[in-house]
C-alpha positions in Angstrom: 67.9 54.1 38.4 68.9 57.8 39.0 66.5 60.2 38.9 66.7 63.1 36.7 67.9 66.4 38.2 66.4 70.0 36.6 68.9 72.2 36.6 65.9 75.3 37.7 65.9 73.6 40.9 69.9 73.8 41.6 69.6 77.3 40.7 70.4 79.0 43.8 71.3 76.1 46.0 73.5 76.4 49.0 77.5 74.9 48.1 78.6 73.0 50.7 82.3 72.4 51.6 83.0 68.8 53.4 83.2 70.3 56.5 79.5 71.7 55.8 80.5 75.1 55.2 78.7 77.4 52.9 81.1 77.7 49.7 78.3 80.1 47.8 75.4 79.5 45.7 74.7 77.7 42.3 74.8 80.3 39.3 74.6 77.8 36.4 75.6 74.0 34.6 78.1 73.8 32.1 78.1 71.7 29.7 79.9 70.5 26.6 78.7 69.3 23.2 80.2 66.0 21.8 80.0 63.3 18.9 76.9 63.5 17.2 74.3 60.6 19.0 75.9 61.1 22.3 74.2 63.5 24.8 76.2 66.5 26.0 78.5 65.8 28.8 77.8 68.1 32.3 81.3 69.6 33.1 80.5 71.3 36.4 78.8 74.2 38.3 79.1 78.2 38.1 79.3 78.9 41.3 79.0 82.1 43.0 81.1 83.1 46.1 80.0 85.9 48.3 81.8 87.8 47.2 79.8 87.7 44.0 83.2 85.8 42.5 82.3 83.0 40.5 84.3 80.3 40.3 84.2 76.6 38.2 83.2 73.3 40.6 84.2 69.8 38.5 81.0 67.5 38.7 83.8 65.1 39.5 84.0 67.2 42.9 80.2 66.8 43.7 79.3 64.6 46.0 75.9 65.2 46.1 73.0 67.1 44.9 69.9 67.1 47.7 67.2 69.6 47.7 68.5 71.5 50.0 72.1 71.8 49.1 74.7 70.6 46.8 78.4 69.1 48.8 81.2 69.0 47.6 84.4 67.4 48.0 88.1 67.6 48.1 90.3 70.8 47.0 88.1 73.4 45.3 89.8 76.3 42.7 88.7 79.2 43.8 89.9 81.2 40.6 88.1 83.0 38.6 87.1 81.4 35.9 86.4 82.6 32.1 84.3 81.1 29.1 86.1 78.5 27.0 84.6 78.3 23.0 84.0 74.6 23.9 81.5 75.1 27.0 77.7 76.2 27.3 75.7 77.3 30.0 72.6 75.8 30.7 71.2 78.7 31.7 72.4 81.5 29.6 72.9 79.6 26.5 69.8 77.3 26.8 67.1 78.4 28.9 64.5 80.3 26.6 66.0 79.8 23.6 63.6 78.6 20.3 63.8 75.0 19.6 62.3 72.2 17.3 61.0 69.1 18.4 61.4 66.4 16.2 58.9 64.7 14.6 56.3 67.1 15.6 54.9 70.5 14.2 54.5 73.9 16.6 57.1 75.9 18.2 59.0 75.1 21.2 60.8 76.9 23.9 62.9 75.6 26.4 61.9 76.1 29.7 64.1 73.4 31.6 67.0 70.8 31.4 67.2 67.8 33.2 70.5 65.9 33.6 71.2 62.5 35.1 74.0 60.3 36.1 75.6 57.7 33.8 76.6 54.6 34.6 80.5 55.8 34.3 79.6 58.0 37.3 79.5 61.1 34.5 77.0 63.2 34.6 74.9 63.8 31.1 71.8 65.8 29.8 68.8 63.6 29.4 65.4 65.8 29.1 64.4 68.7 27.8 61.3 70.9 29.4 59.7 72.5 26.6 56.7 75.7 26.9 54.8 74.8 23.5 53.6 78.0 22.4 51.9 77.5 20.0 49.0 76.9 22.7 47.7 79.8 24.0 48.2 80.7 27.8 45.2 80.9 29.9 45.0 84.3 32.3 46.4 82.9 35.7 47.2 79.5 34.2 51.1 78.4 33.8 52.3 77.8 30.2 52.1 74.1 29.2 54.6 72.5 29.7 56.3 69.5 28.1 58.8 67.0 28.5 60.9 65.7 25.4 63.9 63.5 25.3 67.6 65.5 25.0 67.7 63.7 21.3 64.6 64.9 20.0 65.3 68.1 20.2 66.9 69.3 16.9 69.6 71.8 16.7 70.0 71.9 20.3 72.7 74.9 21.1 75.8 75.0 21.0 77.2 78.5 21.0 79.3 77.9 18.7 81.0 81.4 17.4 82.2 82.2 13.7 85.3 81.0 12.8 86.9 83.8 12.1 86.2 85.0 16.0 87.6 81.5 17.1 90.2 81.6 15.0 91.3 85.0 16.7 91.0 83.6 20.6 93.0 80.9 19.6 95.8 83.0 18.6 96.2 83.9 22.3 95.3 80.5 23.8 98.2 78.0 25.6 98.8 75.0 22.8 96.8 72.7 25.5 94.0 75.0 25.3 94.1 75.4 21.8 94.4 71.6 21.5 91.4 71.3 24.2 89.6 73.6 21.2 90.2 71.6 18.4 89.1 68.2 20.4 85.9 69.7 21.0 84.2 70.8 17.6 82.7 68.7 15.3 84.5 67.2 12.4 83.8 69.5 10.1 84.5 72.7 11.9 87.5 71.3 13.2 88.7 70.9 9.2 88.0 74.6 9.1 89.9 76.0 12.0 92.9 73.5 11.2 93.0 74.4 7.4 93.3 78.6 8.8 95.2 78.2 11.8 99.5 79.2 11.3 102.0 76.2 11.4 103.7 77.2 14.1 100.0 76.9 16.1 98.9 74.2 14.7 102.3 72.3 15.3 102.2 73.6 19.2 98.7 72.1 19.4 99.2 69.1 17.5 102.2 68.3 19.9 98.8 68.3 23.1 96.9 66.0 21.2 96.6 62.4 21.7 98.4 59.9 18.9 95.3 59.3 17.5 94.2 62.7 16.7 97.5 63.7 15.6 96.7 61.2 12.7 93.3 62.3 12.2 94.5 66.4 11.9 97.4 66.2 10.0 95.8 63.7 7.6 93.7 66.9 6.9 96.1 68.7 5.5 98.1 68.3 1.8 101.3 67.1 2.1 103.2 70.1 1.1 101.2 71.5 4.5 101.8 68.6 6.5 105.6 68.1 5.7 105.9 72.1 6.8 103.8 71.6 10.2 106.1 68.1 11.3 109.1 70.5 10.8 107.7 72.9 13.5 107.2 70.1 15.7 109.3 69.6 18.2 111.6 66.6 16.5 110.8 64.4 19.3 107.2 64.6 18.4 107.7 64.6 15.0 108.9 61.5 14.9 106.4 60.0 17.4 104.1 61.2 15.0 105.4 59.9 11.9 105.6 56.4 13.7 102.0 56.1 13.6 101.3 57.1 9.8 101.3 54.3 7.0 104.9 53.9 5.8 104.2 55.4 2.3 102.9 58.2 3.8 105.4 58.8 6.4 108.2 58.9 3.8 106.5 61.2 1.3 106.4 63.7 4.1 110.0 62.8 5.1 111.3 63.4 1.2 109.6 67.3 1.4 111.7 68.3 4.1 114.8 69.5 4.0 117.9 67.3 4.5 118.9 68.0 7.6 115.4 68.1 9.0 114.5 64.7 8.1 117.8 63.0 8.7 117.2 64.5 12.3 113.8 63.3 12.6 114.9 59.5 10.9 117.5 59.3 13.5 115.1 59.5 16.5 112.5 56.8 14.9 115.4 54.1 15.5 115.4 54.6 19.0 112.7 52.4 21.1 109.9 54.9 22.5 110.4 54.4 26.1 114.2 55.0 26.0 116.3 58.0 26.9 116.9 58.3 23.0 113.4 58.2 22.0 112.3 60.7 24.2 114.9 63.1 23.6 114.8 66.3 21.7 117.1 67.0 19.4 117.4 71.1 19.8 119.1 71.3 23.1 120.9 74.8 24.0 124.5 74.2 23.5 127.4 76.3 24.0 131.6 76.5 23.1 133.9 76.1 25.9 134.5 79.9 25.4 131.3 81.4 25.5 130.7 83.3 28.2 127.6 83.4 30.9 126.4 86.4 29.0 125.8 84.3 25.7 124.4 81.9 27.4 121.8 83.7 28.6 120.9 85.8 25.3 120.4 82.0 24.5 118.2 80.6 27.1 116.1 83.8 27.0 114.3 82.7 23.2 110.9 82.4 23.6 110.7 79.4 21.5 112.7 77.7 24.1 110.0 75.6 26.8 111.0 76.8 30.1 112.2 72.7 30.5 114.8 73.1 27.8 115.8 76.4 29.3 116.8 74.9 32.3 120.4 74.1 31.6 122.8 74.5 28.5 125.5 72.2 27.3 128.7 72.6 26.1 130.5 70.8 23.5 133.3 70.6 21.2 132.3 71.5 17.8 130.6 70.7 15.9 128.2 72.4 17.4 125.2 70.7 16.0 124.0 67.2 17.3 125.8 65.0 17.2 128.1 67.5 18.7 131.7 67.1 19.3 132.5 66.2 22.6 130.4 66.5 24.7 131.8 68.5 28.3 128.8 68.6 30.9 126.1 71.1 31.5 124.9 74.3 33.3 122.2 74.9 35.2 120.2 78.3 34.7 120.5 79.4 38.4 124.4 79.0 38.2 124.1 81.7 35.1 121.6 83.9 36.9 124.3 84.3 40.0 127.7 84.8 37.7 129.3 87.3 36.1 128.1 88.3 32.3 132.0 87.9 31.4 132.4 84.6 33.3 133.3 81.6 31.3 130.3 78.7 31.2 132.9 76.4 30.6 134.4 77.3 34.7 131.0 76.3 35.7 130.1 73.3 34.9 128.2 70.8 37.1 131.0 67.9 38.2 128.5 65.5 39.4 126.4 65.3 36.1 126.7 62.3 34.2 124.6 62.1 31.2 122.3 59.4 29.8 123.1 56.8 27.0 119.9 56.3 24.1 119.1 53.2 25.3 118.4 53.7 29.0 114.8 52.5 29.5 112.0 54.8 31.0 112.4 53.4 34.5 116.3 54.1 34.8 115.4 57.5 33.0 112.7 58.4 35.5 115.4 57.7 38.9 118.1 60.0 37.2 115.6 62.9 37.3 114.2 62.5 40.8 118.0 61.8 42.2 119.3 64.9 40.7 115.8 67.2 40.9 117.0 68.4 37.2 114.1 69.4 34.3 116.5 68.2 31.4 119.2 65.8 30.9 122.0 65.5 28.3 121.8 62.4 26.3 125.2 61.1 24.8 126.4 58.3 22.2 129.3 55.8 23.2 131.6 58.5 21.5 130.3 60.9 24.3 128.8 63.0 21.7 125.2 65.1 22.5 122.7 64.0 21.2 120.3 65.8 22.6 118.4 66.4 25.9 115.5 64.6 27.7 112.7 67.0 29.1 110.7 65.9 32.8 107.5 66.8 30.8 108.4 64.2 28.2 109.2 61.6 31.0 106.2 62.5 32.2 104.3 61.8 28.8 105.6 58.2 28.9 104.8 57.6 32.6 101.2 58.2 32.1 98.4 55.6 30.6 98.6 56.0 27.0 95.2 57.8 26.1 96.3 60.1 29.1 95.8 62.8 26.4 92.7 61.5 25.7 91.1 61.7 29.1 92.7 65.3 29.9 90.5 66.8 27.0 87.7 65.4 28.8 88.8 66.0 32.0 90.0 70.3 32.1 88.0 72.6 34.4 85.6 74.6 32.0 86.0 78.3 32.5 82.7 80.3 31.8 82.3 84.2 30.8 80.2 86.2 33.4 76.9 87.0 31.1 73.3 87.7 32.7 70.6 85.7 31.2 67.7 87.2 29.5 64.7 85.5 30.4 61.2 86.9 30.0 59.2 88.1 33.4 56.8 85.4 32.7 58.8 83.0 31.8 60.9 83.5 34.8 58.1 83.8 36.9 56.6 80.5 35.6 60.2 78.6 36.3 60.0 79.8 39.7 56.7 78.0 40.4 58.0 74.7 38.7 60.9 75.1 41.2 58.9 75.3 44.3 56.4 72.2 43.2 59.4 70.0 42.4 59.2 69.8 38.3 55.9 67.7 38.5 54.7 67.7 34.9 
């Protein structure tokens, strides 16, 4: 059975590299709250270089805590990390901070936090060290100390901020980060955050989540609301999305959009999943035969556009909307960048490109990218139409384990904010002592 750990006694530790070198020294745990019953998961250690740099170690990358030293393994990320909303410090957040015990009168301060090792090899809090105060402390004598179980302590904290104050970080967040966010808080905050937050965030972040989740967010929302976010989705999403809602539902939210947008969105849910024509988007950039490599780039250089779908532009004969007239081959970006504005994209396109056909399965898919090192790929009808484009991230997405989603929320590197803790002299004192005689009780 594995002993528990206090985190006091890590504090300061030696950070070993596999070759034995010192990395730096243990600054503090961090930690992240999860579904109510289930203690809070151990993330990794702040560790300090020295060069006072502190940087984020996964607990997946210890490979041992001793009491002399904590080793490591593999690759470590020396970059400088920064506090996620998501993640508490042991130290900063916990340590010293006023606590009830449950079950029991008196007043409680936390003096120490053990964790322990699962059986799934993570890493979990499991006690609590407690100073009761409301025993007075003997002259030269060191506060009593107590140990209570992680679960009976009530309110434990979480450092959670006001929603407003998230609501403005996550303005400037990455959609996966956001999405990490919105994993993270409980139930009822996450309603909050979701029923503020703009479409056009919310969609990007929606589009990070696993399957499930997706379902449990945008069943959330009304379906005026709902029907607005799926439209700024990313079609391909969209309609993965709508897949898994109850077929009532799906086609109320399909009858409020407009026309166009749901007869796009239709068409991709009668493709198989794991095909080139369900994994397509249907917003390639596509181009005339007589634009010229200047329009093309004004084009490529929308923000909206994900660097993937930037990659390379098509050009057609109108229409010029999917399904497209003819379609005549692509461009790369890098043949743009080295041309003439006033050059022709039509006297540049790529002769060895053939495109994909909707029903070419995930494994033939997969070999056309790695033989021709592209990041998008024109997907045609037997009319040689465009359809639209396959993205490498989206091949990606359907080479990974299904809940891959799922375990990435679990699995990001925490990033903590640099913030001294404010401990008491005696309390700090006391800790010290508890350190030294191995947290005997």
């Amino acid at each position: 059975m594995t002993t528990s750990v206090f985190i006091s006694r890590l504090r300061g530790l030696p950070v070993v590299d596999p070759d034995g070198d010192q990395l730096g020294k243990v600054r503090d745990v961090v930690i992240q709250f999860g579904r109510v019953g289930t203690p809070p998961r151990v993330r990794g250690l702040v560790v300090e270089l020295f060069a006072r740099q502190q940087i984020f170690i996964s607990i997946a990358r210890i490979s041992a805590f001793d009491p002399a030293q904590v080793a490591t393994s593999g690759v470590i990320n020396t970059r400088r990390f920064q506090r996620r909303n998501s993640e508490t410090l042991v130290v900063d957040d916990l340590f010293d901070s006023d606590v009830r015990w449950r079950g029991k009168d008196g007043r409680y301060r936390i003096f120490d936090v053990a964790m322990k090792m699962l059986r799934n090899r993570e890493w979990a809090l499991s006690e609590i060290a407690l100073v009761d105060l409301s025993r007075p402390r003997r002259l030269g004598r060191r506060q009593h100390v107590v140990i209570a179980d992680w679960s009976e302590i009530v309110d434990l904290g979480r450092g959670e901020q006001a929603t407003d104050q998230l609501l403005a970080e996550l303005q400037d967040m990455h959609a996966a980060d956001v999405a990490r966010t919105l994993h993270d808080l409980d139930p009822q905050r996450r309603a909050e955050v979701v029923a503020s937050l703009d479409d056009e965030r919310l969609a990007s972040a929606l589009e990070e989540l696993p399957e499930d989740e997706q379902v449990q967010l945008i069943s959330l929302l009304d379906a005026e609301r709902a029907s607005d976010i799926l439209v700024e989705m990313n079609p391909d999403d969209a309609a993965d999305l709508i897949k898994e809602l109850a077929p009532d539902i799906a086609e109320q939210l399909l009858a409020r959009m407009e026309d166009q947008d749901a007869e796009g969105i239709r068409q991709l849910m009668t493709y198989a999943d794991e095909t080139a024509g369900g994994m397509m988007t249907t917003e390639p950039v596509i181009l005339s035969p007589d634009d010229t490599v200047a329009d093309a780039l004004a084009r490529v250089r929308n923000e909206e556009l994900t660097p993937a779908l930037a990659g390379m532009v098509y050009i057609c004969r109108p229409p010029m909307e999917v399904p497209t007239g003819r379609f005549i081959g692509g461009v790369h970006i890098q043949r743009l960048l080295r041309e003439p504005p006033s050059t022709l994209v039509s006297e540049l396109i790529a002769t060895d490109l053939e495109p994909l056909e909707t029903e070419y399965p995930l494994a033939r898919v997969s070999r056309y990218f790695a033989t021709y090192n592209l990041v998008n790929a024109p997907v045609v009808d037997e009319h040689k139409r465009l359809l639209g484009a396959v993205t490498v991230d989206d091949v990606i997405d359907h080479m990974l384990p299904e809940d891959w989603r799922g375990r990435g929320m679990d699995g990001f590197d925490p990033e903590t904010d640099d913030r001294q803790a404010e401990v008491s002299e005696d309390l700090a004192n006391d800790r010290d002592e508890w350190q030294r005689s191995g947290g005997e009780r």
